[in-house]
Biopython code that builds the backbone (N, CA, C, O; Angstrom):
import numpy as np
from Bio.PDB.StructureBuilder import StructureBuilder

atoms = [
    (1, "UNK", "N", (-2.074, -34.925, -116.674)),
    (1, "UNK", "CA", (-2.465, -35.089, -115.287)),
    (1, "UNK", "C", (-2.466, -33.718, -114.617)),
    (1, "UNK", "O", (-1.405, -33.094, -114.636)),
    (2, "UNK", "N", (-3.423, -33.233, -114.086)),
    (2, "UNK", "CA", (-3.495, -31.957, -113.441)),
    (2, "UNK", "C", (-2.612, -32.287, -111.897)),
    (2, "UNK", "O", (-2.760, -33.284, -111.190)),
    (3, "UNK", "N", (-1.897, -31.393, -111.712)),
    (3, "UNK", "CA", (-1.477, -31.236, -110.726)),
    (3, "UNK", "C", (-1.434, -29.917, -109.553)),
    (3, "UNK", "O", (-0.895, -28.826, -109.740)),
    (4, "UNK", "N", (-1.984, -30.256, -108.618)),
    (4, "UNK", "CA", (-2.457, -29.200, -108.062)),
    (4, "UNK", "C", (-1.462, -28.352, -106.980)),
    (4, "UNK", "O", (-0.928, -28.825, -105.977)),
    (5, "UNK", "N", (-1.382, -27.142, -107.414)),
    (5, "UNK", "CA", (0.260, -25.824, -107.432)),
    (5, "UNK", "C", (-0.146, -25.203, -106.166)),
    (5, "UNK", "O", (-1.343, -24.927, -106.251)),
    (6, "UNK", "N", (0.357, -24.853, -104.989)),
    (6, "UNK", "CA", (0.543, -24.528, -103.850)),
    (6, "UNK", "C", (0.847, -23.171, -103.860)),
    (6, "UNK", "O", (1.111, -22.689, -102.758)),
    (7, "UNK", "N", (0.877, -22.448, -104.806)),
    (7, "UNK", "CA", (1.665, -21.062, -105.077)),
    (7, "UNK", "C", (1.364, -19.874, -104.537)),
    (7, "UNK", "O", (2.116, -18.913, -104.698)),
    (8, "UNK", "N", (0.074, -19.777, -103.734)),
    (8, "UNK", "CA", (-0.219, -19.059, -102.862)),
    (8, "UNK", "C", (0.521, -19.397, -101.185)),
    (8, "UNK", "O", (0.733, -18.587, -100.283)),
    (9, "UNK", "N", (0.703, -20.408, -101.208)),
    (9, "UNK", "CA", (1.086, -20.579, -100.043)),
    (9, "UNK", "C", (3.501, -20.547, -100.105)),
    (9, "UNK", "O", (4.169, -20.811, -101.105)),
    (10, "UNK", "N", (3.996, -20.191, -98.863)),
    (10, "UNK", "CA", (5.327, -20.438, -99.024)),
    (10, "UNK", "C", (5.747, -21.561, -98.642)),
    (10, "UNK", "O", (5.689, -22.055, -97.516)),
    (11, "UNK", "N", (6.223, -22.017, -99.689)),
    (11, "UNK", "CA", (6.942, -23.730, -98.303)),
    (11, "UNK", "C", (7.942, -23.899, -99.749)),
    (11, "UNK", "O", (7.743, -23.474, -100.887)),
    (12, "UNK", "N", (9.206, -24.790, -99.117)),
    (12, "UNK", "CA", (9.946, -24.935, -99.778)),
    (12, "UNK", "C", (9.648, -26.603, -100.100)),
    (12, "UNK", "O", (10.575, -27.381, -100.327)),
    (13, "UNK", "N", (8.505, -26.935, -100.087)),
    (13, "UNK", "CA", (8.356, -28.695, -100.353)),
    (13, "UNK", "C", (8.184, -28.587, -101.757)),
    (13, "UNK", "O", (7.655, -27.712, -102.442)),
    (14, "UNK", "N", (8.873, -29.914, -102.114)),
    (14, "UNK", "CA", (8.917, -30.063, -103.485)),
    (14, "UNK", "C", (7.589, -31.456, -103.834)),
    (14, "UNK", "O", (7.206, -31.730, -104.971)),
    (15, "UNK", "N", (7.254, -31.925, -102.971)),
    (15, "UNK", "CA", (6.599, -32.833, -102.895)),
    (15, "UNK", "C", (5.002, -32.534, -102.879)),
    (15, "UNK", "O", (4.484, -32.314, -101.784)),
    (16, "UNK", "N", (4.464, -32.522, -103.669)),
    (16, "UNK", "CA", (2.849, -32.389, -103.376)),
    (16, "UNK", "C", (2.166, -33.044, -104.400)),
    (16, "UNK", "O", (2.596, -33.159, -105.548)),
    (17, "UNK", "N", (0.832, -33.583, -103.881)),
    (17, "UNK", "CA", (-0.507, -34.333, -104.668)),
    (17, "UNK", "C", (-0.844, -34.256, -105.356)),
    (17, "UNK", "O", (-1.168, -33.071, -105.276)),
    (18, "UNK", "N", (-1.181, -34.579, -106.306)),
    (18, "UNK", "CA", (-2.230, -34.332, -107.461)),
    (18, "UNK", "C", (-3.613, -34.649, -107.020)),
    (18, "UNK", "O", (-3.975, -35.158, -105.959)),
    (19, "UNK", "N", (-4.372, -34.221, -108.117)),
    (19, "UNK", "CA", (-5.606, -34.403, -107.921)),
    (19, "UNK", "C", (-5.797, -35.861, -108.389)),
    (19, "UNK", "O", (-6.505, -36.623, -107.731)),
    (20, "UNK", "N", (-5.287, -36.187, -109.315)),
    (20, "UNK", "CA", (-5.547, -37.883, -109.722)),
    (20, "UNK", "C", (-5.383, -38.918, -108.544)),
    (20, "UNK", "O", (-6.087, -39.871, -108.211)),
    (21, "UNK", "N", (-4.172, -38.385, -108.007)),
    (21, "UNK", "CA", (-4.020, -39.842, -106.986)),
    (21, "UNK", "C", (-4.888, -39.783, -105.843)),
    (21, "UNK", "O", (-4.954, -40.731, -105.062)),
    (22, "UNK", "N", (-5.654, -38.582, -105.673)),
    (22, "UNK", "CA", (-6.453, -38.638, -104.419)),
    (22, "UNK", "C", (-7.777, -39.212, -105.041)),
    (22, "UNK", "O", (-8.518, -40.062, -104.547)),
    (23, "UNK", "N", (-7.879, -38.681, -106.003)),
    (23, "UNK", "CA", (-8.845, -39.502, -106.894)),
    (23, "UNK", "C", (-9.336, -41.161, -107.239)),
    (23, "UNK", "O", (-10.283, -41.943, -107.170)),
    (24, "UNK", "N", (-8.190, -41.047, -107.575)),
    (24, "UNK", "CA", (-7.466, -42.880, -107.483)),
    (24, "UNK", "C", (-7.829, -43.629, -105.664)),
    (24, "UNK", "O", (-8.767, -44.369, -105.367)),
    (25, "UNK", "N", (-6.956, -43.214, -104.934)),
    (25, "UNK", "CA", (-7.099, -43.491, -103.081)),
    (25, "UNK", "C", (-9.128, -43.697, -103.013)),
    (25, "UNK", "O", (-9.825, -44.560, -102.479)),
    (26, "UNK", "N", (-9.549, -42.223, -103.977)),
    (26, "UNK", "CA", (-11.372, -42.152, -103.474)),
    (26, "UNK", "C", (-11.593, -43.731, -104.033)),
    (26, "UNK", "O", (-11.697, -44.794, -103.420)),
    (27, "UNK", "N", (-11.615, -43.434, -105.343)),
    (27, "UNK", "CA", (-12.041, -45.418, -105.830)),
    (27, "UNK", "C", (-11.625, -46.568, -105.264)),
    (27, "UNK", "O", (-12.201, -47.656, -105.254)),
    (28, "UNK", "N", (-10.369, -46.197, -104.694)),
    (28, "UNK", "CA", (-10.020, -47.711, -104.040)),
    (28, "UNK", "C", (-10.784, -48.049, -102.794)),
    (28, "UNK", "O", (-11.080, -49.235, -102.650)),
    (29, "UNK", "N", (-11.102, -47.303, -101.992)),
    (29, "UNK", "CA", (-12.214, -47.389, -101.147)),
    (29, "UNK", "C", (-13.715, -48.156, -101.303)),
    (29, "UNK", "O", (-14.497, -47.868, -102.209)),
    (30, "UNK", "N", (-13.955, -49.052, -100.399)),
    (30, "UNK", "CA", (-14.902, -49.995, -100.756)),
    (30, "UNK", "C", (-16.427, -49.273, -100.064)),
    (30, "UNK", "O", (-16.655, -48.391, -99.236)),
    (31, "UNK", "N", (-17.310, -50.238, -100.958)),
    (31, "UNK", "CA", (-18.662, -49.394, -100.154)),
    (31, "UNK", "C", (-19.281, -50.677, -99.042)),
    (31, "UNK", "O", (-19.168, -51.896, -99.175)),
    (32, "UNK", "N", (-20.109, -49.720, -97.684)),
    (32, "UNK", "CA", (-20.539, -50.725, -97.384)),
    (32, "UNK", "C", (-19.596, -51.060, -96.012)),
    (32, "UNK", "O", (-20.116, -51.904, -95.282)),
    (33, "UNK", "N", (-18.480, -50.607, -95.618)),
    (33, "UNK", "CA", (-17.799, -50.596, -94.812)),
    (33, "UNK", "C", (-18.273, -49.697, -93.322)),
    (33, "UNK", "O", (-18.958, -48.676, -93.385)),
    (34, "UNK", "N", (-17.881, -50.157, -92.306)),
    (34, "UNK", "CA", (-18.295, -49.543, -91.144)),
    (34, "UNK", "C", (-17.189, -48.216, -90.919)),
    (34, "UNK", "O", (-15.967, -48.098, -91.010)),
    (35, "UNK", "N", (-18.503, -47.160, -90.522)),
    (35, "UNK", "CA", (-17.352, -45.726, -90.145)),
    (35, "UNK", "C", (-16.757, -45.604, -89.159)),
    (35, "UNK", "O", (-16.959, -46.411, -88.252)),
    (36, "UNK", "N", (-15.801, -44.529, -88.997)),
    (36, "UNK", "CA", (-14.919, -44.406, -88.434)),
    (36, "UNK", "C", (-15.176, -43.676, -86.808)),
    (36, "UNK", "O", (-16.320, -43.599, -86.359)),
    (37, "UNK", "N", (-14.053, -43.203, -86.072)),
    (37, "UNK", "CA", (-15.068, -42.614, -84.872)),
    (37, "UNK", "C", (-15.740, -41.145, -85.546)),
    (37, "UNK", "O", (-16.422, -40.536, -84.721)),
    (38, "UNK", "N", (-15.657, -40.546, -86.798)),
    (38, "UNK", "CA", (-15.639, -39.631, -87.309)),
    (38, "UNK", "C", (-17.694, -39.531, -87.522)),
    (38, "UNK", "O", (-18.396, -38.541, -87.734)),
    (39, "UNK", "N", (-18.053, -40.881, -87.359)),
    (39, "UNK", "CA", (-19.088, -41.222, -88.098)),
    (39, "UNK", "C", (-19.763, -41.002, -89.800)),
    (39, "UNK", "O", (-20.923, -41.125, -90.191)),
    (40, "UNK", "N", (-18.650, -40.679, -90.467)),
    (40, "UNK", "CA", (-18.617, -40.661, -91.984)),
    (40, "UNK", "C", (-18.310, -41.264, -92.698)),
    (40, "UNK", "O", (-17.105, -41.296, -92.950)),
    (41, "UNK", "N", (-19.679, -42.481, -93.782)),
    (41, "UNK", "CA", (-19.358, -43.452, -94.219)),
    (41, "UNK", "C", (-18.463, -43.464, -95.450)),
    (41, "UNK", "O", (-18.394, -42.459, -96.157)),
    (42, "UNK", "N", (-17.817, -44.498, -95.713)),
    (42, "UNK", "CA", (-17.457, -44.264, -97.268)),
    (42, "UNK", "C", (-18.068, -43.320, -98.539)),
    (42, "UNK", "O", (-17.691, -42.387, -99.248)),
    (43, "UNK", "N", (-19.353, -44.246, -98.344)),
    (43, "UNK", "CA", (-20.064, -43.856, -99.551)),
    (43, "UNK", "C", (-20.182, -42.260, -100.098)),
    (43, "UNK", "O", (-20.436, -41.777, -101.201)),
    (44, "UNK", "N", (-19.793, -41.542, -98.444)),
    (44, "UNK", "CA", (-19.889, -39.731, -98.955)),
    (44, "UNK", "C", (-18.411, -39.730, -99.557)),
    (44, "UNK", "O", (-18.673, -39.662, -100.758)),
    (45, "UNK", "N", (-16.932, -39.765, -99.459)),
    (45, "UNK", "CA", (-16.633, -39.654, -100.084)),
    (45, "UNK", "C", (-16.616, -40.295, -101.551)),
    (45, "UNK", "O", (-16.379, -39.634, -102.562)),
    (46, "UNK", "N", (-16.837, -41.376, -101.544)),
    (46, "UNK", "CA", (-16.685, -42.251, -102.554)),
    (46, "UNK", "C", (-18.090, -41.397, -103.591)),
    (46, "UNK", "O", (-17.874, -41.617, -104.783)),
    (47, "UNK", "N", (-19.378, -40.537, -103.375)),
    (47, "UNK", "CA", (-19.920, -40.349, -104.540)),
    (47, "UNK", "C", (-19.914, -38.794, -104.196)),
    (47, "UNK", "O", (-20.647, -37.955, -104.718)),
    (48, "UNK", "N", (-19.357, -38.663, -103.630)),
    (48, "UNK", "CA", (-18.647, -36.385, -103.301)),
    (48, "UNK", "C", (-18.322, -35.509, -104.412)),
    (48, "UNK", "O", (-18.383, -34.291, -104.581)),
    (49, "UNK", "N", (-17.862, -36.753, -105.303)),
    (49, "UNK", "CA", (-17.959, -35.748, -106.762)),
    (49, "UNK", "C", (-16.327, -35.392, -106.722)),
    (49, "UNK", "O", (-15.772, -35.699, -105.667)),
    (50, "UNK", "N", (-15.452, -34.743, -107.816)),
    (50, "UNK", "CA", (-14.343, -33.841, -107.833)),
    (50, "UNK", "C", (-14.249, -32.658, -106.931)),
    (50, "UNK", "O", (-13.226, -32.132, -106.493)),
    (51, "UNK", "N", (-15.460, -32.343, -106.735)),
    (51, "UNK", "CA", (-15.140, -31.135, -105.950)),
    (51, "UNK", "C", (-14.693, -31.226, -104.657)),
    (51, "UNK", "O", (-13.921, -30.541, -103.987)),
    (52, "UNK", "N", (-15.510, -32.479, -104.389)),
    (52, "UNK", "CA", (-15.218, -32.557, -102.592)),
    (52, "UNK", "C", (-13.353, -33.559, -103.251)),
    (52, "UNK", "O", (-12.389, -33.164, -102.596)),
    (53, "UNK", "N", (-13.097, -34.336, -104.039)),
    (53, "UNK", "CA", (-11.610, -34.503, -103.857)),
    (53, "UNK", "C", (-10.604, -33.252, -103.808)),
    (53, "UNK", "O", (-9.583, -33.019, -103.162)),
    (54, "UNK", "N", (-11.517, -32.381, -105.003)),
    (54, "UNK", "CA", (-10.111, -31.291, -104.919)),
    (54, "UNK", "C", (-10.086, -30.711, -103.629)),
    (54, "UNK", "O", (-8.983, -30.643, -103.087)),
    (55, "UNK", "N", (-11.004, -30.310, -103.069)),
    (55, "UNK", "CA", (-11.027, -30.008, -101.050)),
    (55, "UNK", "C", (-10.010, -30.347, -100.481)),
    (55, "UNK", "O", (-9.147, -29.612, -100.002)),
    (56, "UNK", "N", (-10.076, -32.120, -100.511)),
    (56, "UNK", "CA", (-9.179, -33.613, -99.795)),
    (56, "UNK", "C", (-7.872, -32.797, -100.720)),
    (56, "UNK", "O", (-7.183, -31.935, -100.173)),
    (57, "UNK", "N", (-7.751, -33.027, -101.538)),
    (57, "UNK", "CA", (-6.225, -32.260, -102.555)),
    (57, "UNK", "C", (-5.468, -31.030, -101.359)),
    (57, "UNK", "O", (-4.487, -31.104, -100.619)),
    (58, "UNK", "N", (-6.024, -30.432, -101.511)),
    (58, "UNK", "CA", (-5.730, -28.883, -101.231)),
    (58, "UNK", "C", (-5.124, -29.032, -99.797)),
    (58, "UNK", "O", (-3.986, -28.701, -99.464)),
    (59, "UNK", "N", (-6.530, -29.842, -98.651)),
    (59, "UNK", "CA", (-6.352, -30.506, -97.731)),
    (59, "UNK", "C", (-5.041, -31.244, -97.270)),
    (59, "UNK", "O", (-4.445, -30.985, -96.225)),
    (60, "UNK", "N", (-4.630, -32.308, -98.296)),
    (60, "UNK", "CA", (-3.796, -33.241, -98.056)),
    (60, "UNK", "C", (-2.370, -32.514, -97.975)),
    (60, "UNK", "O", (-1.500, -32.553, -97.105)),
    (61, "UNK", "N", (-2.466, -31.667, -99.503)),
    (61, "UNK", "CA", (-1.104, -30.342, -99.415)),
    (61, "UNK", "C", (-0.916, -29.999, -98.686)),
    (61, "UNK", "O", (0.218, -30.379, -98.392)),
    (62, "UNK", "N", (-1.445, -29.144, -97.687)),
    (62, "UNK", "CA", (-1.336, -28.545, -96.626)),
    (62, "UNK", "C", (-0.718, -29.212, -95.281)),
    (62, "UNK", "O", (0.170, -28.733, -94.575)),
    (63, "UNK", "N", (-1.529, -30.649, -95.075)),
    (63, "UNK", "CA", (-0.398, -31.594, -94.187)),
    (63, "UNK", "C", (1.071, -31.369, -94.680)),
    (63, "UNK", "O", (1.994, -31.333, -93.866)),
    (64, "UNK", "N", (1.272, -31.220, -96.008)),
    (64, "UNK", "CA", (2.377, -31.847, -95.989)),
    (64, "UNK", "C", (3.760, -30.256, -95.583)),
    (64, "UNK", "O", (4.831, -30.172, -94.981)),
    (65, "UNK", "N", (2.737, -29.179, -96.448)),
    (65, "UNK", "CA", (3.283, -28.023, -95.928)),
    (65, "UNK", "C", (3.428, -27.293, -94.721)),
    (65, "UNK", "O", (3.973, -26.226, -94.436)),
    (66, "UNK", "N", (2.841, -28.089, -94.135)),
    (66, "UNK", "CA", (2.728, -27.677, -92.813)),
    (66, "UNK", "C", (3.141, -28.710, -91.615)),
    (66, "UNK", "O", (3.103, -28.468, -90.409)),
    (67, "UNK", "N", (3.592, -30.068, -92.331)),
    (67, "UNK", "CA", (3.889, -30.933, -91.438)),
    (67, "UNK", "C", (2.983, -30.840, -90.313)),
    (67, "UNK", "O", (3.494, -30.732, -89.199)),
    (68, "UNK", "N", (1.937, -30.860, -90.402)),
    (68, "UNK", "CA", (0.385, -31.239, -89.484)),
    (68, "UNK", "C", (-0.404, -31.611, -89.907)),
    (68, "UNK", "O", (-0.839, -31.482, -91.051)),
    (69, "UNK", "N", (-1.022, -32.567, -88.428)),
    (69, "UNK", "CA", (-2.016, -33.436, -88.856)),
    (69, "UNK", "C", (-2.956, -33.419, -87.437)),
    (69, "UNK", "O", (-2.529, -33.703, -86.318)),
    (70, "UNK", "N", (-4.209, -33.053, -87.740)),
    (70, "UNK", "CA", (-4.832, -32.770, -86.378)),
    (70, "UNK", "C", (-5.404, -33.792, -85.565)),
    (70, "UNK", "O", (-5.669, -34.831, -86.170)),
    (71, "UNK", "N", (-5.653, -33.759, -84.377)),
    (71, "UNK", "CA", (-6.129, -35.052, -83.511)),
    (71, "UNK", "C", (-7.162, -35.628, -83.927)),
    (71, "UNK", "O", (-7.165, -36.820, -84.233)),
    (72, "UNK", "N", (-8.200, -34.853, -84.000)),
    (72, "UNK", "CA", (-8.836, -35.990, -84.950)),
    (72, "UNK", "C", (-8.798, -36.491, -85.821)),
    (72, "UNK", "O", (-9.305, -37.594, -86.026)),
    (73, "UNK", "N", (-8.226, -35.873, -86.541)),
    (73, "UNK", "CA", (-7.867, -36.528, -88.047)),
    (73, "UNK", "C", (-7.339, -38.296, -87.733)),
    (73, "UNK", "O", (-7.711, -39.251, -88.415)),
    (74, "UNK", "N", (-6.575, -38.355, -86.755)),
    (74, "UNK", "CA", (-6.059, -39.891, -86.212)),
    (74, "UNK", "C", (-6.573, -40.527, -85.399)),
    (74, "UNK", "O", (-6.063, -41.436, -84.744)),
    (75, "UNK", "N", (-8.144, -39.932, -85.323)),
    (75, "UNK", "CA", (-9.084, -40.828, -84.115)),
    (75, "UNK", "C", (-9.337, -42.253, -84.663)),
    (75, "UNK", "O", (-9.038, -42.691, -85.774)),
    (76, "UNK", "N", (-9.857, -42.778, -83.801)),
    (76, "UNK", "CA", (-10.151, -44.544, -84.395)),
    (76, "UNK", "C", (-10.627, -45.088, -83.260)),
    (76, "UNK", "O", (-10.390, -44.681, -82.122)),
    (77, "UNK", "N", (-11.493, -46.269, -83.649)),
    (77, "UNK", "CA", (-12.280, -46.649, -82.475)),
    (77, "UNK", "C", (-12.075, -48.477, -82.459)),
    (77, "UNK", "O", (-12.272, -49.431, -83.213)),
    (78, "UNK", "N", (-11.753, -48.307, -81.605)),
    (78, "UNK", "CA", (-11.268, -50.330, -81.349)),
    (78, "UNK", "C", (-12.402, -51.008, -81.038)),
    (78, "UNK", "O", (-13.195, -50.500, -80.246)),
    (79, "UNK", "N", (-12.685, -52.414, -81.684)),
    (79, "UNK", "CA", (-13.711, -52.828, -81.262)),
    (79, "UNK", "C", (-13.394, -54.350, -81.392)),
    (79, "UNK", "O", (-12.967, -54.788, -82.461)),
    (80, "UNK", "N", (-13.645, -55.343, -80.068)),
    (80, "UNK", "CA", (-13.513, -56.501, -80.395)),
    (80, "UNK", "C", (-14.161, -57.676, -80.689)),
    (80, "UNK", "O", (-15.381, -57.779, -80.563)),
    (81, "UNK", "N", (-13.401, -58.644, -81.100)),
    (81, "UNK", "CA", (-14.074, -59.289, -82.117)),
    (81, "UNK", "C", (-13.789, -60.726, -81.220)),
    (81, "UNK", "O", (-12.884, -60.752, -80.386)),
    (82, "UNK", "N", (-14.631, -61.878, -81.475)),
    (82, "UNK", "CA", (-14.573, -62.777, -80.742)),
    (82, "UNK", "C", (-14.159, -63.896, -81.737)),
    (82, "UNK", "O", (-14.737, -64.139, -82.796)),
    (83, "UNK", "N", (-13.168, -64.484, -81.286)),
    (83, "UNK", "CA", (-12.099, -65.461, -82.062)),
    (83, "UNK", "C", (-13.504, -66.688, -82.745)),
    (83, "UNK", "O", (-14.072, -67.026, -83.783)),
    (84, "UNK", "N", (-13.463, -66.895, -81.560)),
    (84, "UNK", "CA", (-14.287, -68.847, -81.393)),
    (84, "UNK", "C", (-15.471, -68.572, -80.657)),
    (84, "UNK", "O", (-15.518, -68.590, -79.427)),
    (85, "UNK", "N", (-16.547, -68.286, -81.500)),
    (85, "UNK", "CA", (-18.201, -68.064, -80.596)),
    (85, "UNK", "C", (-18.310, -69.204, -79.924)),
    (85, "UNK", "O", (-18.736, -68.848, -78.825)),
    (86, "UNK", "N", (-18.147, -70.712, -79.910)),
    (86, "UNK", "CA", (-18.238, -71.582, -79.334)),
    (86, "UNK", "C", (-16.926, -71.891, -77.954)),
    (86, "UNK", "O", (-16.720, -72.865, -77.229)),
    (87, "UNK", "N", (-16.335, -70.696, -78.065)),
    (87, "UNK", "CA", (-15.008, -70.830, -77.094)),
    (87, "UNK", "C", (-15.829, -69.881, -75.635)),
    (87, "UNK", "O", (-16.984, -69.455, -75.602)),
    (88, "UNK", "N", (-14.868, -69.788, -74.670)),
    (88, "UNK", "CA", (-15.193, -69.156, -73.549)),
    (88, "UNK", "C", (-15.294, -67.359, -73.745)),
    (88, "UNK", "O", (-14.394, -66.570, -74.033)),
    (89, "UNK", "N", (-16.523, -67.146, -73.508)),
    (89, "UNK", "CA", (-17.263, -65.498, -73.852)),
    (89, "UNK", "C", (-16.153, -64.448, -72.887)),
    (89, "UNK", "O", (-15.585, -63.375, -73.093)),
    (90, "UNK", "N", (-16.231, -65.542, -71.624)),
    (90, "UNK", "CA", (-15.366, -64.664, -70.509)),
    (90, "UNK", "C", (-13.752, -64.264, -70.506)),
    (90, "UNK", "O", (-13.134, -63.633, -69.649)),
    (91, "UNK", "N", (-13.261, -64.864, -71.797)),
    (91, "UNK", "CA", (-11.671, -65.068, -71.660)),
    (91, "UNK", "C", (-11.109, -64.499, -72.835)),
    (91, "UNK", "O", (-11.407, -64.723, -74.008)),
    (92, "UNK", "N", (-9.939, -63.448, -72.182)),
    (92, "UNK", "CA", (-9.776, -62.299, -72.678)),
    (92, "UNK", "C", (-9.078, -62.837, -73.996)),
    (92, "UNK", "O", (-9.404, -62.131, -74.950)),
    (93, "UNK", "N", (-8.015, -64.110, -74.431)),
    (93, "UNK", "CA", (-7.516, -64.868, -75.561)),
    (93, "UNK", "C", (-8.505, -64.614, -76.158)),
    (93, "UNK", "O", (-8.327, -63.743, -77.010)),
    (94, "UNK", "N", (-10.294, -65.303, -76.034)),
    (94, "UNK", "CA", (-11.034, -65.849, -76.985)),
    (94, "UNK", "C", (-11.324, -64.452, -78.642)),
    (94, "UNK", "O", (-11.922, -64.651, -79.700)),
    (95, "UNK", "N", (-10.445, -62.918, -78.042)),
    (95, "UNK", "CA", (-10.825, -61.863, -78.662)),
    (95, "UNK", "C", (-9.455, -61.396, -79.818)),
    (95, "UNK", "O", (-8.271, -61.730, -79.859)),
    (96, "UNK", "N", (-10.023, -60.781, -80.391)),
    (96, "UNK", "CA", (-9.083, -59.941, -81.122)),
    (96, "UNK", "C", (-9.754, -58.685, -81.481)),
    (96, "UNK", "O", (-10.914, -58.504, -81.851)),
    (97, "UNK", "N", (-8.503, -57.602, -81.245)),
    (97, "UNK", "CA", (-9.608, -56.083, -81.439)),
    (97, "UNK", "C", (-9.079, -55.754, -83.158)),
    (97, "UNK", "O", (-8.020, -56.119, -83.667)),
    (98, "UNK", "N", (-10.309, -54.874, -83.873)),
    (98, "UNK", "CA", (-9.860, -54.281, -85.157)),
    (98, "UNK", "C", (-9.978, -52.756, -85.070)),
    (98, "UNK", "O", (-10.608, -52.381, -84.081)),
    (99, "UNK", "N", (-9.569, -51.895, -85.786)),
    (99, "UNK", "CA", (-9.411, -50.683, -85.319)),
    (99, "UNK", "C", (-10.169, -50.052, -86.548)),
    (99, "UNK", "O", (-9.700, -50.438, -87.619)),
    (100, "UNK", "N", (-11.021, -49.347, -86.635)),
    (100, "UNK", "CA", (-11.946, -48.735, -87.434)),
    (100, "UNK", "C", (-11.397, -47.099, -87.123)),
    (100, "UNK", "O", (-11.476, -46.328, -86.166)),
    (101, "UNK", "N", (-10.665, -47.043, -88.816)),
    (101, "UNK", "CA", (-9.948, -45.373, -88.731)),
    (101, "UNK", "C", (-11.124, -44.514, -89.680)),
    (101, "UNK", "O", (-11.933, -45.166, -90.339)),
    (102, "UNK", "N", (-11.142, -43.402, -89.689)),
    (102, "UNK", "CA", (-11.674, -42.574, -90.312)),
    (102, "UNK", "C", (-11.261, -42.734, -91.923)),
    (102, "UNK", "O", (-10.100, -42.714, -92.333)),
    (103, "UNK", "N", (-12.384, -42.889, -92.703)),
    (103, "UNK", "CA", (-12.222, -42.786, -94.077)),
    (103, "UNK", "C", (-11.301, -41.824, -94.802)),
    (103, "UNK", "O", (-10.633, -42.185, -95.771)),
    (104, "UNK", "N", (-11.275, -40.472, -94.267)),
    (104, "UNK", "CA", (-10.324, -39.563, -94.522)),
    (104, "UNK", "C", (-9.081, -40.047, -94.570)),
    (104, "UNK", "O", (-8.341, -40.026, -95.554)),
    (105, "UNK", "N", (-8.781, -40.607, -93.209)),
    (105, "UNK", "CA", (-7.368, -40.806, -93.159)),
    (105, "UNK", "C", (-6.982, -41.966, -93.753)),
    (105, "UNK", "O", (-5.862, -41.934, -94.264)),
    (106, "UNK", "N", (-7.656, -43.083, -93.838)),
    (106, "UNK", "CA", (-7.381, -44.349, -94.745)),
    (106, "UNK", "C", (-7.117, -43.230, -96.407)),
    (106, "UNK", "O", (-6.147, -43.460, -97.130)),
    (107, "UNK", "N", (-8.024, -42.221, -96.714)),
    (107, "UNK", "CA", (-7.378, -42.116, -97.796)),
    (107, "UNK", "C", (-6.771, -41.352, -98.115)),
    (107, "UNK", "O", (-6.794, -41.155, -99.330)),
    (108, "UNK", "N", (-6.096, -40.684, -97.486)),
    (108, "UNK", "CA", (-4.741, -39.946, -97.101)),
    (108, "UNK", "C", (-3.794, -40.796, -97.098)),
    (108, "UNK", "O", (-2.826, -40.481, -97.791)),
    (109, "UNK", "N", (-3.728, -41.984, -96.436)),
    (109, "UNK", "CA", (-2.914, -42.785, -96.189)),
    (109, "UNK", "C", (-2.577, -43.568, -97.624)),
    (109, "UNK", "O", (-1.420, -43.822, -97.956)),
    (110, "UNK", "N", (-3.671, -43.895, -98.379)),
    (110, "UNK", "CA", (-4.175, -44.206, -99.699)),
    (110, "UNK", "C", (-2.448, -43.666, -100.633)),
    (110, "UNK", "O", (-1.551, -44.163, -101.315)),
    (111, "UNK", "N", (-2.879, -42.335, -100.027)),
    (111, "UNK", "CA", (-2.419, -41.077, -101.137)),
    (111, "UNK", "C", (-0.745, -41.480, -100.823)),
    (111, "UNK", "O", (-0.157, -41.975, -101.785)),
    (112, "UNK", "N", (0.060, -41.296, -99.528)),
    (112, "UNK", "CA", (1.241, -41.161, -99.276)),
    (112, "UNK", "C", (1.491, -42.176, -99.926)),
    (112, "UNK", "O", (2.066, -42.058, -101.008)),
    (113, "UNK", "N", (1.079, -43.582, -99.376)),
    (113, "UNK", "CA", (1.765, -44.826, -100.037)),
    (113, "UNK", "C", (1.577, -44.933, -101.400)),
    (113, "UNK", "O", (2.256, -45.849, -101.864)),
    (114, "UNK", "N", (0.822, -44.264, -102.329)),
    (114, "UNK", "CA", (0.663, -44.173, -103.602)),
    (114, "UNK", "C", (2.371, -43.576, -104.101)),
    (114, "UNK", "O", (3.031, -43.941, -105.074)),
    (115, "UNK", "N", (2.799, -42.351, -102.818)),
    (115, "UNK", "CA", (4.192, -42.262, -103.335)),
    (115, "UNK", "C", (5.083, -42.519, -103.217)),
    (115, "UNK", "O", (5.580, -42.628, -102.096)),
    (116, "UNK", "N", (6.111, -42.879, -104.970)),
    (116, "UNK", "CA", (7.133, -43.422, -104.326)),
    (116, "UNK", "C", (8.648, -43.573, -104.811)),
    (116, "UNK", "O", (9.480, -44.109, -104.078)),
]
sb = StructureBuilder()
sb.init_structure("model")
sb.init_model(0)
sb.init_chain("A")
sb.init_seg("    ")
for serial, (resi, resn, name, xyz) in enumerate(atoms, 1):
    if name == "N":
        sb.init_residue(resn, " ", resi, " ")
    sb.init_atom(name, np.array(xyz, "f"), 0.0, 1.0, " ", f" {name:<3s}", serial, name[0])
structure = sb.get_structure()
């Protein structure tokens, strides 16, 4: 398993990504899904190739060495959804909102919970 070495950079984290599991996070991602406020569908990462994961790799390291994560990176756009089409249009119950995050960060998120 290649694992990708931080050694240019100083940090005393012992914790960092591989290239497989971000790899892994890209496939688990479905196609066909609505984007994020980022407007970038799945499908670019999902056929980006290794190169654009090792990017996301290098990328993801760096959150962790740096304990940052930028504002957009956590944008998301709420949008609601109507319970019962045959229920009342006007009444705020008849809704439920879903939150559409940026593909990036779903697979970032992918990646952390991968560790464990």
């Amino acid at each position: 398993m290649f694992k990708y070495v931080l050694s240019d950079i100083d940090t005393d984290s012992k914790l960092s990504f591989c290239l497989a599991e971000v790899v892994t996070a890209i496939h688990k991602q479905k196609l066909g899904k609505a984007h994020g406020a980022d407007g970038i569908h799945s499908e670019a990462y999902i056929h980006g190739g290794i190169r654009l994961a090792t990017h996301m790799c290098t990328v993801f390291n760096l959150f962790l060495v740096r304990s940052y994560l930028p504002d957009n990176f956590m944008d998301s756009v709420i949008v609601p959804l109507v319970k019962c089409k045959g229920g009342d249009l006007t009444d705020v119950n008849n809704y439920r909102a879903i939150t559409l995050s940026n593909f990036i960060s779903k697979i970032f998120e992918s990646v952390v919970g991968s560790c464990k």
